[in-house]
C-alpha positions in Angstrom: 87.9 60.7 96.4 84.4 61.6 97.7 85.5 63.4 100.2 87.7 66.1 97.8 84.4 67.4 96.5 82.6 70.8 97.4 80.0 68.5 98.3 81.5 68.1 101.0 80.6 70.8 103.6 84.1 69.8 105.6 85.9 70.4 102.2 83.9 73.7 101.0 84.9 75.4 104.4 88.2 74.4 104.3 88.4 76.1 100.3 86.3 79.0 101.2 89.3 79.9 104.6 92.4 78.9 102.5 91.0 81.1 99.5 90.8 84.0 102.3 93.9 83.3 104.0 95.5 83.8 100.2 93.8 86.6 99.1 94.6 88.5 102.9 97.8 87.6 102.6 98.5 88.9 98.9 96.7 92.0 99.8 98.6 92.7 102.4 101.8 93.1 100.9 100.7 95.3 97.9 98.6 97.4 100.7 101.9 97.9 103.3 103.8 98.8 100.3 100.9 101.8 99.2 101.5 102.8 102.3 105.2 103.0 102.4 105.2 104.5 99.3 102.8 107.0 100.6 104.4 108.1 103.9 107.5 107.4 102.3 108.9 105.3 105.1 108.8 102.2 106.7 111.6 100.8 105.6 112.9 97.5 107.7 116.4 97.6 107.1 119.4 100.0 107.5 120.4 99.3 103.9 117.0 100.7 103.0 118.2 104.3 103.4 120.3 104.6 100.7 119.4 107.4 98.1 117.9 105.8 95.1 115.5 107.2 92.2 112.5 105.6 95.1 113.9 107.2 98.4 115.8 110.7 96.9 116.3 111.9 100.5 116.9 109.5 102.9 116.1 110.0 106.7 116.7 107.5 109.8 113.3 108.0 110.9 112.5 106.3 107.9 113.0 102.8 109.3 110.4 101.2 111.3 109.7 97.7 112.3 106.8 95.5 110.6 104.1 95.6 113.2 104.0 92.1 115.3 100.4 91.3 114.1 101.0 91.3 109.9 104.3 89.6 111.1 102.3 87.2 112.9 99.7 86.8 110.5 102.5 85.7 107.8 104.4 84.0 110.2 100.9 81.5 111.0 99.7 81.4 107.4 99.6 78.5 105.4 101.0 80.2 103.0 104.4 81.6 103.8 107.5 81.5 102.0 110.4 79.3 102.7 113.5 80.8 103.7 116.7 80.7 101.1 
């Protein structure tokens, strides 16, 4: 159990990248939704264009994909979500 200690250098780094990995990832989802919110776009999905009290006018241009490096970046993270 020596070796699950922050004494251990090993250990400390592996805490300080997962605690970065976590906190990128979190961020990143509240930041891509400011700026959806902003642009008032960037929606993923057809469905996505409906009018609703958050979208009043609806366009097609509104849809974009994610970009392939924050879908990367979720996709290699040890912390991703397991599909339903």
């Amino acid at each position: 159990m020596d070796k699950l200690s922050l004494q251990n250098p090993v250990f400390a780094t592996y805490v300080i990248a997962a605690t970065i990995m976590i906190l990128k990832a979190v961020s990143m989802s509240w930041l891509t939704v400011v700026r959806m919110m902003q642009v008032k776009g960037g929606f993923r999905s057809p469905e996505d264009i409906k009018k609703t009290p958050l979208n009043p006018d609806p366009n097609p241009k509104q849809l974009e994909p994610v970009s392939p490096a924050l879908w990367n970046a979720l996709l290699l993270s040890p912390v991703r979500r397991r599909r339903s």
